[in-house]
ZATOR-698099 format. One record per atom (N, C-alpha, C): x, y, z. Coordinates in steps of 0.02 Angstrom, whole numbers, padded with zeros to 5 digits, always signed. Layout:
N
XYZ ...
% end
This chain:
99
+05763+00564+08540 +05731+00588+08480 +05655+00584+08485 +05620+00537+08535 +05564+00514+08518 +05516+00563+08560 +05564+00596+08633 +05552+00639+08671 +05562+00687+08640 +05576+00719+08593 +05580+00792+08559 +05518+00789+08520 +05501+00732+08464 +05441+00751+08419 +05396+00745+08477 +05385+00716+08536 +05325+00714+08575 +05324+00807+08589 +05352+00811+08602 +05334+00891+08625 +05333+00934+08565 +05396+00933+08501 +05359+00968+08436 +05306+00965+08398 +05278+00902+08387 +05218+00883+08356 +05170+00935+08390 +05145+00916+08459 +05082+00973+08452 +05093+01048+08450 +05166+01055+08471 +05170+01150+08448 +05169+01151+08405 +05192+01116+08336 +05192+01125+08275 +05125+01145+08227 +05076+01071+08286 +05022+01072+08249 +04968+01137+08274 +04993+01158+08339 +04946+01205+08376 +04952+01282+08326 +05021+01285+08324 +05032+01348+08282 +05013+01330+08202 +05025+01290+08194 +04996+01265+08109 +04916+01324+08116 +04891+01273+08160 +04804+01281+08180 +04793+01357+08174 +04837+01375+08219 +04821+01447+08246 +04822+01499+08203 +04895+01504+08155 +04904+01547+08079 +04842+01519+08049 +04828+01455+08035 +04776+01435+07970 +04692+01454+08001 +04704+01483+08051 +04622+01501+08102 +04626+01559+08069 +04669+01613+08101 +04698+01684+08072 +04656+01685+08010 +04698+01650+07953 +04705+01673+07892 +04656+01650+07872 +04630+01614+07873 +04553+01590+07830 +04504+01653+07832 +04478+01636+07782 +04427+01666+07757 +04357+01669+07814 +04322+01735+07813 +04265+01733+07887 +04208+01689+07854 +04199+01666+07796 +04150+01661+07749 +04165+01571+07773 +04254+01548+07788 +04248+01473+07782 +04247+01446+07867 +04260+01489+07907 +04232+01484+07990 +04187+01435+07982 +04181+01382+07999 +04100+01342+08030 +04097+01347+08093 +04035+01322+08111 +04032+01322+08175 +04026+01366+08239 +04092+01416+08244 +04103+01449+08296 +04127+01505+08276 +04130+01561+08306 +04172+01624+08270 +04233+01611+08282 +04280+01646+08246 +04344+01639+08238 +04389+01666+08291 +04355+01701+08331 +04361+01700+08416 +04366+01651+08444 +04318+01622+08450 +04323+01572+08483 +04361+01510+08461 +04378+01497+08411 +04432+01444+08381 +04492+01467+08408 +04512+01507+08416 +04575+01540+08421 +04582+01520+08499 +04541+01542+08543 +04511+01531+08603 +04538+01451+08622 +04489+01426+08583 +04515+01356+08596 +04582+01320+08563 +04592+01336+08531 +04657+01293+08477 +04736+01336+08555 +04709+01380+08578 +04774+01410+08635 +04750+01382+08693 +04682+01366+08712 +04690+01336+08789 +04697+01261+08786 +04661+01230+08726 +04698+01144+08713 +04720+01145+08646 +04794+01144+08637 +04828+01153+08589 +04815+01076+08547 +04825+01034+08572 +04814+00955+08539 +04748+00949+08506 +04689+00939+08564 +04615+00936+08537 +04590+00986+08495 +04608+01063+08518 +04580+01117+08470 +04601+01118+08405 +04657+01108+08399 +04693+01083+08323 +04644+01026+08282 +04664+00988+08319 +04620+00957+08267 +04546+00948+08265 +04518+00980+08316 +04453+01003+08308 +04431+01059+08255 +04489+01103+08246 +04485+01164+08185 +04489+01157+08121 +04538+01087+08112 +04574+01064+08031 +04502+01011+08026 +04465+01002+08076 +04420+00956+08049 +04331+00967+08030 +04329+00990+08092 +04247+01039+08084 +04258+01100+08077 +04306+01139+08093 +04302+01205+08104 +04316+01264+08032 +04342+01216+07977 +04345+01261+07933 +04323+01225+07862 +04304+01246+07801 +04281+01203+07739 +04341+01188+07718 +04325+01123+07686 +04370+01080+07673 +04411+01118+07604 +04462+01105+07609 +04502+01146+07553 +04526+01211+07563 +04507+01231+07637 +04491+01325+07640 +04587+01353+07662 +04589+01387+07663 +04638+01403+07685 +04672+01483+07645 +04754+01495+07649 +04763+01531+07634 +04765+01512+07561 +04744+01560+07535 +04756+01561+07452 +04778+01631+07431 +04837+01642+07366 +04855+01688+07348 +04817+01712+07315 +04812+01780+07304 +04738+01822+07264 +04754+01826+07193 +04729+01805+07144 +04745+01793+07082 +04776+01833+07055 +04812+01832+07002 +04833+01888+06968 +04857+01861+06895 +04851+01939+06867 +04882+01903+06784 +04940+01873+06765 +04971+01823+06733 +05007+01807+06720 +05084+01845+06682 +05050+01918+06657 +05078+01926+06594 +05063+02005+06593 +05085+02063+06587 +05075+02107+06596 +05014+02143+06551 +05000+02088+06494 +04943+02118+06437 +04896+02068+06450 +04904+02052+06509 +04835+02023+06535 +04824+02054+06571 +04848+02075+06622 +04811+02147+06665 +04780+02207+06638 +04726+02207+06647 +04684+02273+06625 +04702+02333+06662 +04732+02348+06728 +04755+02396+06759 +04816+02410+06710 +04835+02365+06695 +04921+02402+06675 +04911+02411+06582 +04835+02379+06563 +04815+02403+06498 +04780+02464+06489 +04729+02492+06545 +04722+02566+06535 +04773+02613+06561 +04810+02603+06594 +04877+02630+06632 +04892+02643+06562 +04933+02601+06524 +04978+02608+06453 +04927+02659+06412 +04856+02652+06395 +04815+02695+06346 +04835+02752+06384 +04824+02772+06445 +04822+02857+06495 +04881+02858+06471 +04948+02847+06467 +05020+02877+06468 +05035+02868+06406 +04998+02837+06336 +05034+02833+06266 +05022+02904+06242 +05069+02929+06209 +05047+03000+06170 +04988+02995+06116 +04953+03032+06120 +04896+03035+06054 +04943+03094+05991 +04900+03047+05928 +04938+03073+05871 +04874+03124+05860 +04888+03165+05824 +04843+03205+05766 +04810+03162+05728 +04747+03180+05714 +04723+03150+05661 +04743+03181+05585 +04759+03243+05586 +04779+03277+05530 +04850+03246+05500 +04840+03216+05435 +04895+03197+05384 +04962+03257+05399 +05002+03203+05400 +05076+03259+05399 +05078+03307+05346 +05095+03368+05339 +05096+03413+05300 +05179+03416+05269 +05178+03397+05198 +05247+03392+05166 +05231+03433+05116 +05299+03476+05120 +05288+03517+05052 +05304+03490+04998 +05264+03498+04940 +05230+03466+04887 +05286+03491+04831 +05316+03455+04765 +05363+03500+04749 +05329+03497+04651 
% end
């Protein structure tokens, strides 16, 4: 058992590294271009790892889902969407014959 995590641990952590290099943001890169992290986190999978989770990217950075509304009348896309497709009334009073 102790010989299996020795060899999963750093693929685990190398590919951890490698998606979370990918996906970050170019804005949270320190250091090096994101070439070259990649570069390194594949030729030393152990050291580049944690050279990337530590200097190589801002702290907190990672993938994050892109916000969105909760609630469909919180979206403003799907609130002018609804105004474009509601029917417009007349402004003219219904005409009833009068008796």
């Amino acid at each position: 058992m102790v010989r299996i995590l020795l060899y999963a641990v750093p693929v685990i952590l190398g590919v951890w590294a490698l998606v979370d290099c990918a996906q970050t943001a170019k804005s949270d890169v320190r250091k090096l271009p994101r070439a070259a992290w990649i570069l390194i986190i594949l030729i030393a999978p152990i050291i580049g790892s944690l050279a990337w989770l530590t200097i190589g990217r801002r702290k907190g950075s990672g993938p994050r889902p892109a916000p969105r509304p909760v609630a469909p009348d919180d979206d403003p896309d799907f609130l002018r969407d609804l105004d474009r497709k509601k029917p417009r009334r007349d402004d003219k009073p219904d005409e009833t014959p009068s008796s």
